[in-house]
C-alpha positions in Angstrom: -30.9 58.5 -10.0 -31.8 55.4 -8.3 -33.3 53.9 -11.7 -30.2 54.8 -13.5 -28.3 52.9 -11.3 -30.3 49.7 -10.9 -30.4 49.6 -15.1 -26.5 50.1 -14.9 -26.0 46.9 -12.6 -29.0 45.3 -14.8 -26.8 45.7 -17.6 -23.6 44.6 -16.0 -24.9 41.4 -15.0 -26.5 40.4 -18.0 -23.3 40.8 -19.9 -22.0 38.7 -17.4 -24.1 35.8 -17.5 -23.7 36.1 -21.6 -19.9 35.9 -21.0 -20.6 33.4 -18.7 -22.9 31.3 -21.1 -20.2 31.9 -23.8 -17.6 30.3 -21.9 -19.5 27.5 -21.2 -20.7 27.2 -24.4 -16.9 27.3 -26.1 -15.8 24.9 -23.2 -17.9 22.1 -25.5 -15.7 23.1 -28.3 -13.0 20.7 -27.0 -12.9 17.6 -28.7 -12.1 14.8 -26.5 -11.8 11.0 -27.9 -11.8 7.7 -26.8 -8.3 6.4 -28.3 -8.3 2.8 -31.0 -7.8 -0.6 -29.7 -6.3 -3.1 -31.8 -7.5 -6.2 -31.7 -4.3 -7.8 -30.7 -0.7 -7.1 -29.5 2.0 -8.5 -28.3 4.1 -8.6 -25.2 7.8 -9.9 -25.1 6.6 -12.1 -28.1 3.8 -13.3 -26.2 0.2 -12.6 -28.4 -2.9 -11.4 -26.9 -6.2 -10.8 -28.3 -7.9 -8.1 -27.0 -11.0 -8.7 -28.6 -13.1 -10.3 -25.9 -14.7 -8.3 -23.8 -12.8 -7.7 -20.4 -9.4 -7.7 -22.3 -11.0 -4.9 -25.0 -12.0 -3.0 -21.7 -9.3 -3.1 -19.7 -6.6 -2.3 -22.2 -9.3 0.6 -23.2 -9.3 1.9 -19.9 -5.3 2.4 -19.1 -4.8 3.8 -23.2 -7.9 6.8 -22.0 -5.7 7.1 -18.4 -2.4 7.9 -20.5 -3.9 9.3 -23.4 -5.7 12.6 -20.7 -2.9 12.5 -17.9 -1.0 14.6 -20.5 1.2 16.1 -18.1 2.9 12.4 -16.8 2.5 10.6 -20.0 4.8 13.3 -21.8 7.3 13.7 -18.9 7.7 9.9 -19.1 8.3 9.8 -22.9 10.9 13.0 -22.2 12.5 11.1 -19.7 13.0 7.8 -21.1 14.8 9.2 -24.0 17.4 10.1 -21.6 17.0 6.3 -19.8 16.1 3.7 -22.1 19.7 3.8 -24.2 20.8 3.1 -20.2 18.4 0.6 -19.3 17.8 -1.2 -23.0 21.1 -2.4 -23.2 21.1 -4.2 -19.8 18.2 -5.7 -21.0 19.5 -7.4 -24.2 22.6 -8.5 -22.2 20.6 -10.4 -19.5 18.0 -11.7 -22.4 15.6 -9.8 -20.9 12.6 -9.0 -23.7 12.9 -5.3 -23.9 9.4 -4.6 -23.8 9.6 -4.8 -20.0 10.9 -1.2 -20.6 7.8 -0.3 -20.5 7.1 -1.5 -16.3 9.8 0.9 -15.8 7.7 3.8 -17.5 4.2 2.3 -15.4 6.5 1.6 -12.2 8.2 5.0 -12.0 7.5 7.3 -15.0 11.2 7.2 -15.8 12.2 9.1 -12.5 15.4 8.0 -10.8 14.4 9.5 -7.8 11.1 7.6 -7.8 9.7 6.7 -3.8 6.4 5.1 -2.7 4.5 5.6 0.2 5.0 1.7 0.4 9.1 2.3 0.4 9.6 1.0 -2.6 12.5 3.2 -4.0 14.5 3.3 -7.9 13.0 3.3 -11.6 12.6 -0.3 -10.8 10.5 0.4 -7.6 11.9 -2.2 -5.3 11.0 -3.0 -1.9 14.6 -2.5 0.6 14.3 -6.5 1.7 13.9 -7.9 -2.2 16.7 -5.3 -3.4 19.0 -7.0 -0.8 17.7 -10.3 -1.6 19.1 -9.5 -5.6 22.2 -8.2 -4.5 21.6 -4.7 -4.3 23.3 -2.3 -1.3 20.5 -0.8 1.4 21.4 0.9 4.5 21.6 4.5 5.8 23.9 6.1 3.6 23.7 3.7 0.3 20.6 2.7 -1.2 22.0 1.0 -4.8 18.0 1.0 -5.9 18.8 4.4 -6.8 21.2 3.0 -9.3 20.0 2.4 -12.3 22.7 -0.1 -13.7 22.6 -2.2 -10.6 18.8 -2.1 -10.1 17.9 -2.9 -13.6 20.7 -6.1 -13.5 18.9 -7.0 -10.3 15.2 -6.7 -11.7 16.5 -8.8 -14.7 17.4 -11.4 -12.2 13.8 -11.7 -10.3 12.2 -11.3 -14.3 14.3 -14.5 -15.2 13.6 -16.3 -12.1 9.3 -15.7 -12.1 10.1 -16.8 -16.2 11.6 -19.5 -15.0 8.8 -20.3 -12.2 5.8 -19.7 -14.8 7.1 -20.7 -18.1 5.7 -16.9 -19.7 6.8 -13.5 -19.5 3.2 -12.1 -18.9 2.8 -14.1 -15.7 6.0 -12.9 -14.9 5.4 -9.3 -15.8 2.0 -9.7 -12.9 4.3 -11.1 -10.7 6.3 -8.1 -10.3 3.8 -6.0 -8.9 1.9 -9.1 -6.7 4.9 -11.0 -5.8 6.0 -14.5 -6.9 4.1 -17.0 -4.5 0.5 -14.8 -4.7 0.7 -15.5 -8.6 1.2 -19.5 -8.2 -0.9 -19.3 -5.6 -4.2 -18.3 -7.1 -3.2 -19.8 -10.7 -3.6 -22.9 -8.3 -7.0 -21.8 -6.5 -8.5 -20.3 -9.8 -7.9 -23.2 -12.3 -6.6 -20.6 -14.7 -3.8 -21.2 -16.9 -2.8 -17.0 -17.1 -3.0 -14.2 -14.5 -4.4 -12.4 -17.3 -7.5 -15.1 -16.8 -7.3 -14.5 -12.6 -10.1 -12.6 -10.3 -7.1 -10.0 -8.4 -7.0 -6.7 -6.5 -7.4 -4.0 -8.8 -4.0 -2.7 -8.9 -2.3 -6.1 -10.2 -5.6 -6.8 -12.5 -4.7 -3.7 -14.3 -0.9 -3.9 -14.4 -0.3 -5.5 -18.1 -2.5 -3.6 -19.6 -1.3 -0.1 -18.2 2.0 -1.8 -19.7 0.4 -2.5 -23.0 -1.1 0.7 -23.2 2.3 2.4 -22.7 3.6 0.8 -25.2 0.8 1.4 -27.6 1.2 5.0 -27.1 5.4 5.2 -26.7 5.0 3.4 -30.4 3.2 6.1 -31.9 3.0 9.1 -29.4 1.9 11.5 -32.2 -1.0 9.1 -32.9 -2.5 9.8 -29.6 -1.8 13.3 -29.5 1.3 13.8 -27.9 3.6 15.8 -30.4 6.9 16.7 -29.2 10.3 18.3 -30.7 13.9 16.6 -30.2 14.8 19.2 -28.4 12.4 19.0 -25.9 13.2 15.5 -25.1 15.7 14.9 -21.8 18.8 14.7 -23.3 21.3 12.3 -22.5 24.2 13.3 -20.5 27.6 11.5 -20.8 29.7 10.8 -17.9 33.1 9.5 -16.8 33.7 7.1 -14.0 35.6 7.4 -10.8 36.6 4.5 -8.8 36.4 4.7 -5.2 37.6 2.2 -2.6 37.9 4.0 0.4 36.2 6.3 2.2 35.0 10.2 1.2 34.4 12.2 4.2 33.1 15.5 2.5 31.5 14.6 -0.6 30.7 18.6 -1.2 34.4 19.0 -1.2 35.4 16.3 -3.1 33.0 17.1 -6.3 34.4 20.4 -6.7 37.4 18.7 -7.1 35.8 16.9 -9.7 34.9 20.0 -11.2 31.5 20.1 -10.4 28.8 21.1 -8.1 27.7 18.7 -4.9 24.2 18.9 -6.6 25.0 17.6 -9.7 27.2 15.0 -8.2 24.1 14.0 -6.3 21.7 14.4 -9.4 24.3 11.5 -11.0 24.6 9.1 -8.1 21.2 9.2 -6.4 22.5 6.2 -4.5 24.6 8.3 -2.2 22.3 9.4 0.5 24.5 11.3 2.7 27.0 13.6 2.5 30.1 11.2 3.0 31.0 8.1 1.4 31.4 5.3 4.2 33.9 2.2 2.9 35.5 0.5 5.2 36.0 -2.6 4.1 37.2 -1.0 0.6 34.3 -1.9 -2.0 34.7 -1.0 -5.5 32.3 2.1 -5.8 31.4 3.5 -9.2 30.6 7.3 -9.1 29.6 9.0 -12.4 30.9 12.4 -13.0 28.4 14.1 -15.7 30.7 15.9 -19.0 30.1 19.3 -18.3 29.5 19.5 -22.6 26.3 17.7 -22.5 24.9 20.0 -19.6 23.2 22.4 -21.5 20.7 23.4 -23.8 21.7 25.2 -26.4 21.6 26.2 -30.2 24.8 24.5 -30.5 23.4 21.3 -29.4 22.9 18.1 -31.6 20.1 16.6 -30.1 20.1 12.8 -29.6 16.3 11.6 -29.9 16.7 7.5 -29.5 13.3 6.6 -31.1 12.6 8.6 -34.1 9.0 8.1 -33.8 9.0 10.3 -30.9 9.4 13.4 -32.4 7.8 15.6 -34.9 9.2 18.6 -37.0 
């Protein structure tokens, strides 16, 4: 009996270990590769070669880190479809290149609701003492970094003054994540005539070319394996605008009024972060009240997708 037993569990485990090896074996099956570099591209007109060593590298290196964080890469391409016809515009308008669309996709992954543990707050990532410093509203119960017209006119204003300051828009483009004195600073202590040339900390070093890499793959997503249907793309949602210049004291009550929900009033002005809107001194207030038509998914639906490249059938 005892025998009988042991060659029982003698059996189980060996099919074990052979479902085991099999696993492991079919785990190689998956083909994993290293994406193309080209040997040049270009930034807001700007050319650069990428065919010396550390810019080949570098460039190599952000293209792999989008190309296998699957997950963030495709929510960012799903959520700028629904953002960039909102932010591209302000671009053109403030003759701001539009290829800095892409350090809102490396800045906040499209996300209005984007926060770091640094407090920097908004698609656009701003600290609260430079949003004040471009004009933007920051205090306990408005935070306009949240607004995604107002913060992107505001980040075209700093772009246009480190331009201004450094003559390029890639030196420019660093400056945004280093801050526009550290970028003069060690142009001056390094003899180097681009930031792209400079010795920095590792998260500015990178910071063009996780830009350049976006773009590489927002150009071509399919290319790079990321294949996606129009109607999986976020949608965007039309709205009409209120005018406020005085204070709301139950902003619940007053979106049902608007015919809609206090959540959705909230998931279309971010910027409101209470539940009353304080204005005493009777500011102009914008709030965006989403058209209940363009809420839903649906067979019904003609789906919007702004860069055709986007999307396969």
């Amino acid at each position: 009996m005892k025998g009988i037993i042991f060659a029982s569990i003698l059996l189980i485990g060996c099919t074990c270990i052979t479902s085991i090896a099999k696993d492991y074996t079919n785990a190689f099956d998956i083909e994993y590769r290293i994406p193309d570099v080209p040997e040049k591209m270009t930034f807001a007109g700007e050319s650069i070669d990428l065919t010396r060593y550390d810019m080949y590298e570098r460039v190599e290196r952000e293209l792999t880190t989008a190309c296998y964080m699957h997950a963030t890469t495709m929510l960012t391409l799903k959520r700028a479809n629904r953002y960039m016809p909102v932010i591209i515009p302000i671009l053109e308008r403030e003759k701001i290149p539009t290829d800095f669309i892409y350090l809102v996709a490396i800045e906040s992954a499209f996300n209005p609701l984007a926060k770091s543990p640094a407090k920097a707050a908004g698609m656009w990532q701003f600290m609260p003492a430079t949003a004040r410093e471009y004009g933007l509203e920051v205090n306990n119960d408005i935070d306009e970094r949240y607004n995604i017209e107002k913060a992107t006119v505001a980040a075209c204003k700093y772009l246009r003054n480190a331009y201004e300051k450094y003559g390029n828009w890639i030196d420019a483009a660093v400056s945004y994540n280093a801050g526009l004195q550290r970028v003069a600073r060690e142009r001056e202590r390094q003899g180097v005539k681009s930031s792209l040339d400079m010795h920095l900390v590792d998260e500015t070093s990178r910071y063009v070319f996780r830009i350049l890499a976006t773009k590489l793959v927002f150009e071509n997503p399919a290319k790079y394996g990321f294949k996606i249907r129009a109607n999986q793309l976020y949608q965007p949602i039309r709205t009409r605008t209120v005018e406020v210049t005085s204070t709301i004291d139950d902003l619940s009550a007053w979106a049902q009024k608007q015919g809609i929900t206090y959540k959705q009033l909230k998931d279309f002005n971010p910027w409101m972060l209470t539940q009353t809107l304080p204005d005493k001194s009777g500011k102009l207030y914008k709030i965006a009240i989403p058209l209940k038509e363009d809420m839903y998914y649906n067979a019904k639906r003609k789906y919007i997708t702004y860069d055709t490249n986007w999307v396969v059938e």
